[in-house]
TIMILUM-762610 format. One record per residue: residue in one letter; x, y, z negated of N, C-alpha, C in turn. Coordinates in steps of 0.2 Angstrom, whole numbers, plus 2048, in hexadecimal, padded with zeros to 3 digits. Atoms other than C-alpha are relative to their C-alpha. Example, Ala and Ser with C-alpha at 12.3 -4.5 7.8 and 13.67 -1.06 7.14 Angstrom:
% TIMILUM-762610
A8047FA80083E7EA7D9804806800
S7FC7FA8018447FB7DC7FC8057FD
//
This chain:
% TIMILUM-762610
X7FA80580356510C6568007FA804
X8018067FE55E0FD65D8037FF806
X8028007F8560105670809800802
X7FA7FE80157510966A8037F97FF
X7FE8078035780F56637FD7FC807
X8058037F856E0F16758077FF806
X7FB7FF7F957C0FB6808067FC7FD
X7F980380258B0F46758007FA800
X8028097FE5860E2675802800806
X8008007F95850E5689806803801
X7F77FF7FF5960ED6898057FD7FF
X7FC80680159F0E26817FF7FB803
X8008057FD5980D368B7FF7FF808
X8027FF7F75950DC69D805807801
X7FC7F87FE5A40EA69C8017FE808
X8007FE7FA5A60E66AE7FB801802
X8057FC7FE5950EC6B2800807800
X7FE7F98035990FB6AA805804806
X7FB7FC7FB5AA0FE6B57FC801806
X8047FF7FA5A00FA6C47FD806800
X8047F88025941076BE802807802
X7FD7F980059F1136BC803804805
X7FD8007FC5A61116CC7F9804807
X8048017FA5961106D87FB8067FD
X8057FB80258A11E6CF802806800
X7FD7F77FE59712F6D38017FF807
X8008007FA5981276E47FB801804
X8087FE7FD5871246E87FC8037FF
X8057F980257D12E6DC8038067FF
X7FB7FB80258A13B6D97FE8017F8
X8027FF8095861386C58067FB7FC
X7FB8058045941306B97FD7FD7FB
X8038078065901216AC8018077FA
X8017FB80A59313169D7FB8027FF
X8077FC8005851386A47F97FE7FE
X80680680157912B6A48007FD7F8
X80080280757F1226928048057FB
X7FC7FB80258312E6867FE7FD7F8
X7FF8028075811236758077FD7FE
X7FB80280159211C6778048057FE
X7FC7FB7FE5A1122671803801806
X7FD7FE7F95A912C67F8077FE800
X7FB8017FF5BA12967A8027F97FE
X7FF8078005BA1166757FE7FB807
X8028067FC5AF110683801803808
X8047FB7FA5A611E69080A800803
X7FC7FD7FD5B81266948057FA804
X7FD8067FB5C21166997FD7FB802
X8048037F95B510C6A17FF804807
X7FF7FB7FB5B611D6AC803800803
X7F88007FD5C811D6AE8017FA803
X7FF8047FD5C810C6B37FF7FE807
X8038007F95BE10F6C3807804805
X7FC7FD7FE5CC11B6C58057FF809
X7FC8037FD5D61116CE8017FE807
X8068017F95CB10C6DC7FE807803
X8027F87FD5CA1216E0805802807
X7F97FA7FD5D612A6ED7FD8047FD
X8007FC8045DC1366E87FD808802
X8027FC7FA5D51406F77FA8047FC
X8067FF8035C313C6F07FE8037FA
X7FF7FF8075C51406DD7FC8077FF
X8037F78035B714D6D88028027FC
X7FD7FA8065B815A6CD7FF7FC7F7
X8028048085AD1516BF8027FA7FE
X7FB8038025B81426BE8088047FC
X7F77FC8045C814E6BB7FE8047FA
X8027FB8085BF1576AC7FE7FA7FB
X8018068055BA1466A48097FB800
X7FB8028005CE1426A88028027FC
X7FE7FC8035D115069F7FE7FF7F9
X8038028055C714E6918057F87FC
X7FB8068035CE13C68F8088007FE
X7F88018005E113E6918028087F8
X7FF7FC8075DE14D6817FC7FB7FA
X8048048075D513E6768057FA800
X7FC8058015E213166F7FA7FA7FF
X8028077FD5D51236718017FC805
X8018037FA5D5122682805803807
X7FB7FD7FB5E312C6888057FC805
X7FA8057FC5EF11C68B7FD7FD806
X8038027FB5E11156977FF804804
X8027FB7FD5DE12369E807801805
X7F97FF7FE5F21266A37FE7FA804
X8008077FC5F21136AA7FC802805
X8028027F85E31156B6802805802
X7FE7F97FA5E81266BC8077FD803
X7FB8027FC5FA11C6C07FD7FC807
X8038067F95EE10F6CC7FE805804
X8047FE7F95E611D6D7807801805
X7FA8017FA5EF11C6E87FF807803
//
């Protein structure tokens, strides 16, 4: 509980850490932020701090395991409207 009130404190006050995250760890480690933090909600937090990296993707590069956590989100009305926005940012 304590480790859950740890990461949400840090979300709230270092969400750009997070994006970065999400961006730099499918790149260089081939691993996504879900996979790593899995106390959060997916569809509040995880799913659009993902999508927000989006947008900094071509669309060239776009793995698979990104387009299945698209998919996911764009069927969950928490996170579907962000989700739509950064899929409009990739060039």
């Amino acid at each position: 509980m304590l480790l859950l009130i740890l990461i949400m404190k840090l979300f709230t006050q270092h969400q750009g850490f997070f994006e970065v995250f999400s961006i730099m760890l499918p790149e260089k480690f081939k691993i996504e932020l879900s996979n790593i933090i899995t106390n959060l909600d997916r569809y509040k937090f995880l799913l659009p701090i993902i999508s927000w990296g989006f947008q900094w993707c071509a669309i060239e590069g776009f793995p698979e395991k990104p387009q299945d956590l698209v998919f996911e989100g764009l069927s969950n009305s928490n996170c579907c409207a962000t989700i739509l926005n950064s899929l409009c940012g990739i060039y």
